[in-house]
C-alpha positions as CSV (number, residue, x, y, z in Angstrom):
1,X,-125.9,157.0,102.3
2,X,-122.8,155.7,101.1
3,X,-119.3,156.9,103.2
4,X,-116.3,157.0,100.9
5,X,-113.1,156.2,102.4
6,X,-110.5,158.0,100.6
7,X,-106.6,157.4,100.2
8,X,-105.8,160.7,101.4
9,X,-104.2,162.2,104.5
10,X,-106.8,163.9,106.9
11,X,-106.5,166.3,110.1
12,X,-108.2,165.1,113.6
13,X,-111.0,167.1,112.4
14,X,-111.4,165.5,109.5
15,X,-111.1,162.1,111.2
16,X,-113.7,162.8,113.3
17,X,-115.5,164.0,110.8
18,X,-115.3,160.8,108.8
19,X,-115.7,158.6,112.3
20,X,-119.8,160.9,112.6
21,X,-120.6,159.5,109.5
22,X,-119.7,156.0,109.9
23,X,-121.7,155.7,112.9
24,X,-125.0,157.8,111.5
25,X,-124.8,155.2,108.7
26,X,-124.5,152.4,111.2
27,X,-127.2,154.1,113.1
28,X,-126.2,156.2,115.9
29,X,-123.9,156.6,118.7
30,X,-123.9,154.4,121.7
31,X,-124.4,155.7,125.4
32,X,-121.1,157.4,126.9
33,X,-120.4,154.6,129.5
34,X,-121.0,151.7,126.7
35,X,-118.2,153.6,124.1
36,X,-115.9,153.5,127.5
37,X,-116.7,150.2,127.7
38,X,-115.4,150.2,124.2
39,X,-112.6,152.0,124.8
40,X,-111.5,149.5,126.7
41,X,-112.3,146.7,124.9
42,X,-110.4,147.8,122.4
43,X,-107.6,149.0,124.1
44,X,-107.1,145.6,125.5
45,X,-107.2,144.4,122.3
46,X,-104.3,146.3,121.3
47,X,-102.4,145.1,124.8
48,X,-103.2,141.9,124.3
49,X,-101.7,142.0,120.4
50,X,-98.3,143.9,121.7
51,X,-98.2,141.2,124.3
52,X,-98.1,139.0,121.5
53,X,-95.6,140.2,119.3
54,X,-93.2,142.0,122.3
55,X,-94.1,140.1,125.2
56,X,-94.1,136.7,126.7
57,X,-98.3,135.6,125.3
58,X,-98.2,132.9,122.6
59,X,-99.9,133.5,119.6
60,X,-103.1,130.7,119.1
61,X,-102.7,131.2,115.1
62,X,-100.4,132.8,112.4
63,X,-102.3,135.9,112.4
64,X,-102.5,136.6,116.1
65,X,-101.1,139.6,117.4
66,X,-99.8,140.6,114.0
67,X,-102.4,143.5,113.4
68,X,-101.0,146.1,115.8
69,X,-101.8,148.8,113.6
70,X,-105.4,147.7,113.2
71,X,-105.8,147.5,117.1
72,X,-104.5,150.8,117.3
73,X,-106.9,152.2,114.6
74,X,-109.8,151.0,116.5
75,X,-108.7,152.6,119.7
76,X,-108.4,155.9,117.9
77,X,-111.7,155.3,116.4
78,X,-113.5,154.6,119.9
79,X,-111.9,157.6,121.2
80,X,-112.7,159.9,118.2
81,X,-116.3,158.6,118.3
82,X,-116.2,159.6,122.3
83,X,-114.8,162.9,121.4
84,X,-117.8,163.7,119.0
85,X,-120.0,163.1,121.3
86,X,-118.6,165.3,124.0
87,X,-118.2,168.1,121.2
88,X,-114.7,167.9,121.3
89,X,-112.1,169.4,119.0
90,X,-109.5,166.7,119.0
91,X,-107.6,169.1,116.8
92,X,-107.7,171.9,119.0
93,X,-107.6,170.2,122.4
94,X,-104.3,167.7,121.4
95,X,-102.7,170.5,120.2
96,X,-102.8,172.6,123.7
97,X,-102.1,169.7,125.3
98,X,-98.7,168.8,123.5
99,X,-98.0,172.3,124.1
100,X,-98.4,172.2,127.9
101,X,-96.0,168.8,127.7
102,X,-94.0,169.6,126.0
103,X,-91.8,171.0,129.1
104,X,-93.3,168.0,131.4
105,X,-91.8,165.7,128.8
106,X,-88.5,166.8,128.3
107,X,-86.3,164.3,129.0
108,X,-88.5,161.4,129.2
109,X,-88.5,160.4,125.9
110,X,-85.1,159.1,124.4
């Protein structure tokens, strides 16, 4: 099976959607406590790129700590992937929750 990555715009659903058949073509999901691991992996990753670009961390190469937005895309991946396999509508579920904070936020956010 081939998975087509299109140029388009895509809900969560659709996202998670495209995230299933990444990982059936790669050959299955991994075991809820080894995608946390991932999660975190990944997540430091990410920490350890905005450390480099914001913070005090020096960069070992020209290209390190320049791909937040990839770092960031793997998170979301990881937690997508953990989301399917927990049967979760992202779409759905983010979508209560931003209404529930949106009160608690108030005044948090510049």
């Amino acid at each position: 099976m081939k998975l087509k990555i299109e140029n388009i715009k895509m809900e969560i659903k659709q996202a998670q959607k495209k995230v299933d058949e990444l990982i059936q073509v790669y050959g299955g999901y991994w075991q809820p406590l080894s995608m946390l691991a991932r999660l975190t992996e990944e997540v430091g990753e990410l920490s350890r790129a905005m450390n480099i670009k914001y913070g005090d961390k020096k960069s070992k190469s020209d290209s390190d700590g320049g791909e937040l937005e990839k770092e960031l895309a793997d998170v979301i991946f990881t937690a997508l992937a953990i989301a399917n396999t927990e049967k979760i509508n992202m779409d759905e579920v983010l979508l209560k929750k931003l209404e529930e904070d949106y009160k608690k936020c108030k005044g948090v956010y510049k």
